[in-house]
C-alpha positions in Angstrom: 25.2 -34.0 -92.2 24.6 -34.0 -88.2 23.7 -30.7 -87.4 26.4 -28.7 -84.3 25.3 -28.6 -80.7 25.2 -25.3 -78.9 25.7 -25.7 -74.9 23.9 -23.9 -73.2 24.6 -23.9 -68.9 21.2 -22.3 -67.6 17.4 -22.9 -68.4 16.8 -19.1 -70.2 14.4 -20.3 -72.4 14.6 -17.1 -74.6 18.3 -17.7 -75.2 16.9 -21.7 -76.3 14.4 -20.2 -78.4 16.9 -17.8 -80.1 19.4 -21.1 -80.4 17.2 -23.4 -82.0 16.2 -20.5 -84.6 19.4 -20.7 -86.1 19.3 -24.7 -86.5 21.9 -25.6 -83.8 20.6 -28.8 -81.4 21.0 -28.1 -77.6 22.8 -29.5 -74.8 21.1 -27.9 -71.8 22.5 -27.8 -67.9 20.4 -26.6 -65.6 20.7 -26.4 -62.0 18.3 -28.7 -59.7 16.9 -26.3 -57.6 15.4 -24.4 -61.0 12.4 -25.2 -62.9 13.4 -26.9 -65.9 12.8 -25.6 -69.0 10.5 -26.7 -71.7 11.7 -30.2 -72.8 10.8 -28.9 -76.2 13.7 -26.4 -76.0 16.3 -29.0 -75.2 17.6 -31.9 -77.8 19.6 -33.4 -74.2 18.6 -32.0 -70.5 21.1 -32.3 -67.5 19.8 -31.6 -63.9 22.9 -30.6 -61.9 23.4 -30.8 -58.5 26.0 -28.0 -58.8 25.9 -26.3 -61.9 29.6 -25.0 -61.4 31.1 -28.9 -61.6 33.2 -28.1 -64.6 34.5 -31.5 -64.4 31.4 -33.4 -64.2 30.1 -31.6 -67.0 33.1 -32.0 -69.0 32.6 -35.9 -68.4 29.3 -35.5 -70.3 30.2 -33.5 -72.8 33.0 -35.4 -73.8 30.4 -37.6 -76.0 29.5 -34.4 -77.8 33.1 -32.6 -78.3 33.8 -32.9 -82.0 29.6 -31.3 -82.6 30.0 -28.5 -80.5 29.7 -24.9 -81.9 29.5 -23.2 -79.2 29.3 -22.9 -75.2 27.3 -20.2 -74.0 26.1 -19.2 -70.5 23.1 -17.0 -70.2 23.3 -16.4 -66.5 26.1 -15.5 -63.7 26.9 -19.0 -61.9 27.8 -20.5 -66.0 30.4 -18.2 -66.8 32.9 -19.2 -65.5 32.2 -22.7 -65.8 31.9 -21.8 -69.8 35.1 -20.9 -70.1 36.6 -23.4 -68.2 34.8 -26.0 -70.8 36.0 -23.7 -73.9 39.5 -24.4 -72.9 39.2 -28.1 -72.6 37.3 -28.7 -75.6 39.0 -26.1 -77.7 35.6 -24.4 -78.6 36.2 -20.1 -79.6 34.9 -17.7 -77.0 36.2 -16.4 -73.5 38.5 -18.3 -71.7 39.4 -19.0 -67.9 42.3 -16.4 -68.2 40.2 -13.8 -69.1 37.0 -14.5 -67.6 38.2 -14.0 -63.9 37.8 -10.2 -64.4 33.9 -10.4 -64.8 33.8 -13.5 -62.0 36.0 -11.5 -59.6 34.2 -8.3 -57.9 37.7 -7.3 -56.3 39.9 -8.3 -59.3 37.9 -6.1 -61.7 38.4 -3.2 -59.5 41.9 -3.9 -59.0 42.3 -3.7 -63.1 40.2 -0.1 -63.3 41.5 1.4 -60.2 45.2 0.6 -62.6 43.2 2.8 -65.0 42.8 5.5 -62.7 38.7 5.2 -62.4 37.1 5.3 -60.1 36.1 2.6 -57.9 34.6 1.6 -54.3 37.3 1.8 -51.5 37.1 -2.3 -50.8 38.8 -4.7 -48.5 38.3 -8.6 -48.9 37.3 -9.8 -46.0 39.7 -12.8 -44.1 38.3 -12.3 -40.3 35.8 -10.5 -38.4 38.0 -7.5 -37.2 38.7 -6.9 -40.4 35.0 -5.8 -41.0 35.5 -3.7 -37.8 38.1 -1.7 -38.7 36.7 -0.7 -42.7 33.7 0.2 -40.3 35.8 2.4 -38.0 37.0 3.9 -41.4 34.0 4.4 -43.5 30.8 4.1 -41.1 28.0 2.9 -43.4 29.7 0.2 -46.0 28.2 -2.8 -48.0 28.9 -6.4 -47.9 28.8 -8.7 -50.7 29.8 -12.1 -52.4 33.0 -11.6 -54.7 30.9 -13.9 -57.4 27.9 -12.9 -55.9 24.7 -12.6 -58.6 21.2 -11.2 -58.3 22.1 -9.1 -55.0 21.9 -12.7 -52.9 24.1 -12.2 -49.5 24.3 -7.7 -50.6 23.4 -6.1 -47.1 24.4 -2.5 -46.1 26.3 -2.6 -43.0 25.8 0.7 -40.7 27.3 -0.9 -37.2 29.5 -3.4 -35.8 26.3 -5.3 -34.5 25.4 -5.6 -37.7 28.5 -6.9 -39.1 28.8 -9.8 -36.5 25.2 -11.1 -37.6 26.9 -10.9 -41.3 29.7 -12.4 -40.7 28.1 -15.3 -38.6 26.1 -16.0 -41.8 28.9 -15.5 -44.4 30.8 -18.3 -41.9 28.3 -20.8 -41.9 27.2 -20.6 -45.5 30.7 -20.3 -46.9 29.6 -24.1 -49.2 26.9 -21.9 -51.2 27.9 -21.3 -54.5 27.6 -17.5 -53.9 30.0 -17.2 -50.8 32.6 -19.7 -51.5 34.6 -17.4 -53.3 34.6 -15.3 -50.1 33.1 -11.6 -49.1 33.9 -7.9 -50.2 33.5 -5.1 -47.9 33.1 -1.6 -49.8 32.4 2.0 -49.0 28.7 2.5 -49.1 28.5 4.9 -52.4 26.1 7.6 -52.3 24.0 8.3 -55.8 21.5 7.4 -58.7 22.3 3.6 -59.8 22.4 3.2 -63.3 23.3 0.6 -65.9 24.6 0.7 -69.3 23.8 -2.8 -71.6 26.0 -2.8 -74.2 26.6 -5.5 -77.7 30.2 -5.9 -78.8 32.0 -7.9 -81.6 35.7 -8.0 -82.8 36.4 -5.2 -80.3 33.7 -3.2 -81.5 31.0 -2.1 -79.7 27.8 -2.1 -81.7 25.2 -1.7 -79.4 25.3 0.1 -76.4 22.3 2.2 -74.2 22.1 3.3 -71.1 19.5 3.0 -67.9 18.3 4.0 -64.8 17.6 1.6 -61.8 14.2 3.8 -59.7 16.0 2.5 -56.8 19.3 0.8 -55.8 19.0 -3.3 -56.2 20.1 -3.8 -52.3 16.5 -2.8 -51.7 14.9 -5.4 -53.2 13.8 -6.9 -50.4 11.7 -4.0 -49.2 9.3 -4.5 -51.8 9.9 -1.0 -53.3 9.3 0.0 -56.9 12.7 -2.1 -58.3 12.7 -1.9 -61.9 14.4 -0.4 -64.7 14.0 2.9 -66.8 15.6 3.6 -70.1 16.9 7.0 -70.5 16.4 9.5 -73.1 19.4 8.8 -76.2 19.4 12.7 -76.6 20.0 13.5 -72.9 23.6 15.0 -71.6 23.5 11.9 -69.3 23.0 9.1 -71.2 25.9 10.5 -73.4 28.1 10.7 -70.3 27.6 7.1 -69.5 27.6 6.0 -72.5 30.8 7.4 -73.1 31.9 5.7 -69.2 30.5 2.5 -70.7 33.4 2.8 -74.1 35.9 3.6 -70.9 35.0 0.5 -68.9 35.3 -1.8 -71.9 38.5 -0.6 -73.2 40.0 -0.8 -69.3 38.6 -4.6 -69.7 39.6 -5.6 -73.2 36.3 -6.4 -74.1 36.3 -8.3 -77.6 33.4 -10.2 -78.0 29.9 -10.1 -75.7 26.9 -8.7 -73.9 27.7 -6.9 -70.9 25.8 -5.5 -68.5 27.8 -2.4 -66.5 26.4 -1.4 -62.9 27.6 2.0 -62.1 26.8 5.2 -59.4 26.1 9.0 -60.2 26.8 11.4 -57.3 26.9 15.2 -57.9 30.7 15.4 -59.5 31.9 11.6 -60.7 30.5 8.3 -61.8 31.6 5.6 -59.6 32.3 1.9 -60.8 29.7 -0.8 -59.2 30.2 -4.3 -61.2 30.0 -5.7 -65.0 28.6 -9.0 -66.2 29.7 -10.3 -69.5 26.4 -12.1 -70.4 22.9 -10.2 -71.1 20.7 -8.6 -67.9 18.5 -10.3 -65.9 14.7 -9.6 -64.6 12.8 -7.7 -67.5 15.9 -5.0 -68.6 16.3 -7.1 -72.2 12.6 -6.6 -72.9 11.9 -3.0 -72.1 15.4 -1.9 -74.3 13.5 -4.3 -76.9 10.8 -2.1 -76.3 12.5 1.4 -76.4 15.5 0.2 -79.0 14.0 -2.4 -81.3 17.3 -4.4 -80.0 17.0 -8.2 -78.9 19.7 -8.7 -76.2 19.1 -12.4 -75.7 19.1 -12.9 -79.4 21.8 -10.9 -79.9 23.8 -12.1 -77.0 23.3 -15.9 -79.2 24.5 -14.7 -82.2 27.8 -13.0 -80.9 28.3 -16.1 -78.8 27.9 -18.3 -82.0 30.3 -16.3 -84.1 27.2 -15.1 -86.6 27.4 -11.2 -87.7 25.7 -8.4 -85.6 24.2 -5.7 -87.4 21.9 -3.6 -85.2 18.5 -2.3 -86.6 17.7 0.6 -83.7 14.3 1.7 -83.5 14.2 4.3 -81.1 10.2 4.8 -79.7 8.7 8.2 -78.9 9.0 8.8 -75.4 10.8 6.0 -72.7 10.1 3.2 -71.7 10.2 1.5 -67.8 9.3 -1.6 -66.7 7.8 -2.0 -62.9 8.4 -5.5 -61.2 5.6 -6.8 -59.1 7.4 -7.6 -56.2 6.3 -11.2 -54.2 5.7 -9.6 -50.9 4.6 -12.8 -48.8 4.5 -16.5 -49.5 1.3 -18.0 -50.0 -1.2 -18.9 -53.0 -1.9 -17.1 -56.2 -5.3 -16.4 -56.5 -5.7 -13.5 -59.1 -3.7 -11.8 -61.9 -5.0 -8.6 -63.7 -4.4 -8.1 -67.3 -4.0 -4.7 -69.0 -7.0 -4.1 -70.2 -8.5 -4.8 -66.5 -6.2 -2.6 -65.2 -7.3 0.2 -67.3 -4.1 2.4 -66.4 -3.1 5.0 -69.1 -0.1 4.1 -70.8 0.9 0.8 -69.5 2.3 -1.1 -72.9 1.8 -4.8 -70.7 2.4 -7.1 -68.3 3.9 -10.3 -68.0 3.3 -12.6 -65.4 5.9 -15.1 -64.3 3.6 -17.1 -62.5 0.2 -18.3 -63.0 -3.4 -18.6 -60.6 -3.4 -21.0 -58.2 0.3 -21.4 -58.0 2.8 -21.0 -54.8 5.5 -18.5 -54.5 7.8 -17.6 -52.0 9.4 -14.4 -50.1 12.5 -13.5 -52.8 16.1 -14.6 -52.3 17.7 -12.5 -55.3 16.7 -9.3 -57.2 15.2 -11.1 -60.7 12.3 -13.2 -58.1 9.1 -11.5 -58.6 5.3 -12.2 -60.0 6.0 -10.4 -63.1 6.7 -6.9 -64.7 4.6 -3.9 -65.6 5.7 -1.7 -68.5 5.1 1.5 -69.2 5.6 4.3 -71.4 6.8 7.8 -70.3 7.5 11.2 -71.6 10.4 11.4 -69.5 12.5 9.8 -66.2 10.3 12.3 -63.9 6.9 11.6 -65.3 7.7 7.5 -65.5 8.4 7.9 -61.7 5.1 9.5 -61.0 3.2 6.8 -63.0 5.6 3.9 -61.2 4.4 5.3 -57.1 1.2 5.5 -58.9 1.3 1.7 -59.7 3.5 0.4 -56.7 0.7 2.0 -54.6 -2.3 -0.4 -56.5 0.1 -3.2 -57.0 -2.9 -5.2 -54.4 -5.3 -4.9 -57.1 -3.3 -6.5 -60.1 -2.3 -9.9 -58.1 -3.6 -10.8 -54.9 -2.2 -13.8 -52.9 -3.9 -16.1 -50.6 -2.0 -15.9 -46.9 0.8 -17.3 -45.3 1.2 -21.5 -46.0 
């Protein structure tokens, strides 16, 4: 008997691994301005132009439609595209109708502020003067892509000078996948930025934990310390955003997925950010691996496949964080330190995206970086400490040769 395809639109090679464990073959999109995966991985391997041609997927996969168990999409620019294919092909999962709420930056707002929580004050942007007069209003706002991924085209906006140069960009770059949709202008919201990653099947949600962002993912072109912190289970605050996180999910009708929930924490409310239904990006599945026991990507396979999740949490002693090593000019990789060269206390490892003697450039979105540090913590305040500590020595664990 021919064994099922799984589709998979995106090169995640962890979510191929976790595919081919459970005996599906692969049908792998990926996008041509990615590195492919391992050819290993895939059973067939599509480079796409534009990974969000439904119908020039659908042409190919129309040779496959009566094998296919499942259509899955790992990262943002799939989803949609995902569902549009279950539709046509008639393959379980989330469809077009639904998926539009966790595509749509203004229409899931719409559906929560009908929920009475709280939300952004937003405006979707048709002309320049609109920008001009939510500035009048709200002074320091935030422009972004309403299907916008990995904080490409997020700027804070403070003047009207500002929001010309914006808006000049926006106009002339409205093709790219990540402004065609249009723009979003929203009150600049002042607190912590956490996230909550949660596991949910059947309307159940069987996994869910929460985070902390050290700071906010607009800065990630700074070079500051972005990364991610898992917060203490027995903590008043991961209760309270855990408890946000069952609020979100019930506003959305969540049934069956990974979602990833982006949220702020001022003094007296939590207020919404954005939710992805598909696992987290950068290193925040491997350090709740770390602190949890809990396999996102393999978890995010199985409920995507249909197969039963039963959660086997592990909580560690003590937190865990994970530090990304930020690429802070383009140029040649020359040298990478391992742990036990680094001979820090308490880093767990660190894993390099990139290897000596390779070329990387500046970053265009949050997840681009040399690789992650993690570290264990006693607590959010001490895992801070040790994270400046790094971020100020991050010279000596790569070093990289010049501008080209």
């Amino acid at each position: 008997m021919d064994k099922e395809y799984c589709v998979c639109l995106g090169r995640r090679e962890e979510v191929l691994k976790a595919i081919r464990r459970r005996g599906l073959k692969t049908i792998v999109f990926s996008d041509k301005t990615v590195v492919p995966p391992d050819v290993n991985l895939c059973d067939y391997f599509f480079q796409m132009d534009n990974l969000s041609n439904t119908e020039q997927i659908s042409a190919i996969l129309s040779n496959f439609d009566k094998k296919i168990k499942a259509i899955i999409a790992p990262g943002e620019k799939g989803v949609r595209v995902a569902a549009e294919l279950r539709d046509k092909f008639s393959i379980d999962g989330i469809g077009a109708g639904e998926v539009e709420k966790f595509r749509d930056k203004a229409k899931m707002k719409d559906i929560l502020i009908k929920k009475n929580i709280r939300v952004p004050n937003y405006i979707e942007v048709k002309d320049l003067e609109d920008g001009f007069r939510f500035l009048d209003e709200f002074k320091d706002v935030v422009a972004k892509p309403k299907q916008g991924m990995g904080a490409i085209g997020v700027k804070q906006i403070k003047s009207k000078e500002a929001w010309i140069e914006y808006f000049q960009k926006f106009t002339q770059e409205t093709e790219l996948y990540h402004f065609e949709k249009g723009v979003l202008l929203e009150e600049f919201v002042h607190g912590e930025e956490y996230h909550i990653d949660a596991i949910i099947q059947d309307g159940k949600i069987k996994f869910a934990y929460a985070s902390f962002y050290p700071v906010p993912l607009i800065d990630f072109k700074k070079y500051n310390f972005v990364g991610t912190i898992a917060l203490d289970m027995s903590s008043s605050l991961f209760k309270e955003l855990i408890k946000y996180n069952r609020e979100i999910l019930k506003a959305l009708e969540v049934q069956n997925g990974v979602t990833h929930l982006e949220c702020f924490k001022g003094e007296n409310e939590i207020c919404f950010c954005e939710i992805a239904i598909r696992p987290a990006g950068s290193a925040i599945p491997e350090n709740l691996k770390i602190q949890t026991n809990i396999d996102i990507i393999d978890s995010f396979v199985m409920v995507e496949i249909g197969e039963k999740f039963i959660p086997e949490i592990k909580i560690i002693s003590g937190i865990s964080g994970s530090l990304q090593i930020p690429i802070n000019q383009k140029g040649r990789v020359l040298s990478l330190l391992n742990e036990k060269e680094a001979d820090i206390k308490d880093i767990i490892k660190i894993d390099y995206l990139v290897d000596v003697g390779q070329i990387v450039n500046k970053p265009n979105a949050s997840h681009e970086r040399i690789g992650d540090i993690f570290i264990h913590a006693n607590s959010v305040c001490e895992m801070m400490r040790k994270f400046k500590k790094i971020h100020l020595n991050l010279d000596t664990f790569v070093q990289v040769e010049g501008e080209l």
